[in-house]
C-alpha positions as CSV (number, residue, x, y, z in Angstrom):
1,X,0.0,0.0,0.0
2,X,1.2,3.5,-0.8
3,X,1.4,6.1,1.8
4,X,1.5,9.8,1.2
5,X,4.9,11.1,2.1
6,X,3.5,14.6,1.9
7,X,0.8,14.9,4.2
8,X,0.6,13.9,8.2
9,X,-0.4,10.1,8.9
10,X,-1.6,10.9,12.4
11,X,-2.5,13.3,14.8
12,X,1.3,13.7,16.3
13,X,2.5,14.3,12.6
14,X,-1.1,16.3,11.9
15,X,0.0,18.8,15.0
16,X,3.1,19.1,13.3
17,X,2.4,20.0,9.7
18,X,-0.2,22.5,10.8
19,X,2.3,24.3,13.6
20,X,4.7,24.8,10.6
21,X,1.9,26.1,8.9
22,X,0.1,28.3,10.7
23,X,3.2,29.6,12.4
24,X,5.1,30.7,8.6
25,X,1.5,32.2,8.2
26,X,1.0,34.1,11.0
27,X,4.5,34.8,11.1
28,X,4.4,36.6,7.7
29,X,1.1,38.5,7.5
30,X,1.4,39.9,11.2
31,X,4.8,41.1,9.8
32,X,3.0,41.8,6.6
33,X,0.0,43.7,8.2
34,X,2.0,45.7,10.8
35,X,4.4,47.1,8.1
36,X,2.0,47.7,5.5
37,X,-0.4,49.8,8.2
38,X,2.4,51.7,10.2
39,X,4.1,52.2,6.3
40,X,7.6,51.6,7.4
41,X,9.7,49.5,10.1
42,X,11.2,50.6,12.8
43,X,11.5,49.9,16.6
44,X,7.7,50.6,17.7
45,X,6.7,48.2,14.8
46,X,9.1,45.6,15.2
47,X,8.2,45.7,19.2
48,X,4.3,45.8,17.8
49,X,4.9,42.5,16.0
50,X,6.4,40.8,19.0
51,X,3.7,41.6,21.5
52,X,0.7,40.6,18.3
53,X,2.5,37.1,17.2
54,X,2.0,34.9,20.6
55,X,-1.7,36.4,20.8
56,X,-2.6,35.6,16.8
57,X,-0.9,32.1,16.7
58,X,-3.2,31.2,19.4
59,X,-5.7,32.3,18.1
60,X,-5.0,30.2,14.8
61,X,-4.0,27.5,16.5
62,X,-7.4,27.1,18.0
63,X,-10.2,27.9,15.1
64,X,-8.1,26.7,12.4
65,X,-8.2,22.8,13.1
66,X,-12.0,23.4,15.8
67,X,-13.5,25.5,12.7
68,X,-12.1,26.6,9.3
69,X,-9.5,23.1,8.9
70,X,-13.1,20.9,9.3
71,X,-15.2,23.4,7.2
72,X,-12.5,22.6,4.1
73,X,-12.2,19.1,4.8
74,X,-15.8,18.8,3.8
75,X,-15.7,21.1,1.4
76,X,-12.9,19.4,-0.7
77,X,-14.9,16.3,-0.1
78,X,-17.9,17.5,-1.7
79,X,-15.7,19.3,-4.7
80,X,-13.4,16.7,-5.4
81,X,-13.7,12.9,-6.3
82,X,-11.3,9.9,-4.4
83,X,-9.7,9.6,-7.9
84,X,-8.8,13.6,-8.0
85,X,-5.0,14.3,-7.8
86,X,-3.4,15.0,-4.9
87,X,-2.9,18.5,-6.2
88,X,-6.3,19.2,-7.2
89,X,-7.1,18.2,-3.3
90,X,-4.2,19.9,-1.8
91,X,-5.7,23.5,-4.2
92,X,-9.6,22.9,-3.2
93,X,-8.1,22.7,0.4
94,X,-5.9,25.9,0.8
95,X,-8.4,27.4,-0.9
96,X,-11.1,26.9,1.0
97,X,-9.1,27.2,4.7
98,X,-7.3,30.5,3.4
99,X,-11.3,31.4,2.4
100,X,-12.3,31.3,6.2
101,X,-8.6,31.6,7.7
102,X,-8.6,35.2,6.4
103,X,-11.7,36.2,6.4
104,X,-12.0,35.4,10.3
105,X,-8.3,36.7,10.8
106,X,-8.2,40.0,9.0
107,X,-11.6,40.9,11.8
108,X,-9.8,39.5,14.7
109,X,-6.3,40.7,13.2
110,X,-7.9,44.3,13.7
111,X,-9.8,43.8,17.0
112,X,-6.0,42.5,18.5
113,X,-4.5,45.8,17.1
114,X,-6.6,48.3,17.3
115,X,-9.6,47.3,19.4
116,X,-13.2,47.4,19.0
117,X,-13.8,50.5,16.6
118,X,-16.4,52.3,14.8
119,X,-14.5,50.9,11.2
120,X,-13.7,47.7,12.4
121,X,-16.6,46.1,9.4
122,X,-15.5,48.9,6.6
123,X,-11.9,48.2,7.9
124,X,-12.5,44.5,7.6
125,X,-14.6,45.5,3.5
126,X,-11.4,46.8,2.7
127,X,-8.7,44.9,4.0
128,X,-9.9,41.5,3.6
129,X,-9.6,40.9,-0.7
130,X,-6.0,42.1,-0.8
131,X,-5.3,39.5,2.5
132,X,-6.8,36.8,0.8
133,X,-5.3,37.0,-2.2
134,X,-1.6,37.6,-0.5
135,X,-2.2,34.7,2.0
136,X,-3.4,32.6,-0.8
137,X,-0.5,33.0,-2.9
138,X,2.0,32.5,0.5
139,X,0.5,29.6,1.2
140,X,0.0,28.1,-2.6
141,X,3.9,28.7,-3.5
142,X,5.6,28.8,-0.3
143,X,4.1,28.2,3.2
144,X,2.3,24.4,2.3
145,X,5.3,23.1,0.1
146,X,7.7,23.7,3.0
147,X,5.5,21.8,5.0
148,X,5.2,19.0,3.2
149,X,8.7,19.1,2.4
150,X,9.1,19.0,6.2
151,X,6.5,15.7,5.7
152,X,8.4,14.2,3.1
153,X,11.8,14.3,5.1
154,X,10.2,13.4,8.6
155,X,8.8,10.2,6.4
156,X,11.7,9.3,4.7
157,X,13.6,9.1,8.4
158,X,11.0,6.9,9.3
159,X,11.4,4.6,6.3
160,X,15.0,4.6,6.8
161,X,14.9,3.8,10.5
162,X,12.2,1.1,9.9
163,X,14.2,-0.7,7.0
164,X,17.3,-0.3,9.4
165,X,15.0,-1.6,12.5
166,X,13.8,-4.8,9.5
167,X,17.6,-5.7,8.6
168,X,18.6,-6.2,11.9
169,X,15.5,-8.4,12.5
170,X,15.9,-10.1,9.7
171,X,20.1,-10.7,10.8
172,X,18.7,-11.9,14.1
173,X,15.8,-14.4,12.9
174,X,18.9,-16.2,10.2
């Protein structure tokens, strides 16, 4: 039987691939988001950042496998077919987590910085589309293949150490 070397085979591995994930994300667009609003780094911004990324990765960590990870499951089950490639799978997924993921973030991403406002739903009309498409293509091209190049290599130990763990057996049974 042939297992996917690029996806988690259990929850250990599962908590894994989405901690490298959701931290490069949250890493990036708080970094992103504080930049782009303050409209240059310095000091107060970099300090800014530091306080935001503990409170925002939580925050991920939680709704993203409770909520949005569960919401795309089904989806990409209801859009794809078992004989679909791995990629079309992979694509409908992103997709519909970085749909929900930052939709849900760039509203919460706001309330975390700047507190209940008057423009937090305008804010959140404006802001949201160009988050979207900017997580979408982090995540597409750079974020989700280092994970499951992280995956591929944690897999590829395990083969190893299992063959290694099967020769020896195999030297002690002859």
């Amino acid at each position: 039987m042939h297992l996917e070397k690029r996806l988690p085979r259990n929850g250990k591995e599962g908590l894994l691939y989405g901690t490298i994930i959701s931290t490069l994300t949250v890493f990036f667009m708080t970094t992103y988001s504080a930049i782009y609003f303050a409209g240059d780094f310095n000091g107060e911004v970099a300090w800014t950042i530091l306080k935001m990324l503990p409170i925002i990765w939580i925050i991920v960590m939680i709704i993203e496998p409770v909520i949005f990870g569960r919401i795309a499951e089904a989806l990409t089950a209801k859009f794809t077919k078992p004989a679909d490639s791995f990629n079309s799978k992979i694509l409908f997924r992103i997709l519909f987590t970085v749909l929900g993921m930052s939709a849900a973030m760039t509203l919460i991403g706001d309330v975390v910085g700047n507190g209940f406002h008057s423009e937090l739903f305008s804010n959140w009309l404006h802001n949201w589309p160009r988050n979207f498409v900017i997580v979408l293509a982090a995540e597409s091209l750079v974020i989700q293949p280092i994970a499951r190049f992280a995956m591929v290599k944690l897999h590829d130990s395990q083969d190893e150490k299992a063959q290694i763990s099967t020769g020896m057996n195999n030297n002690i049974i002859q």
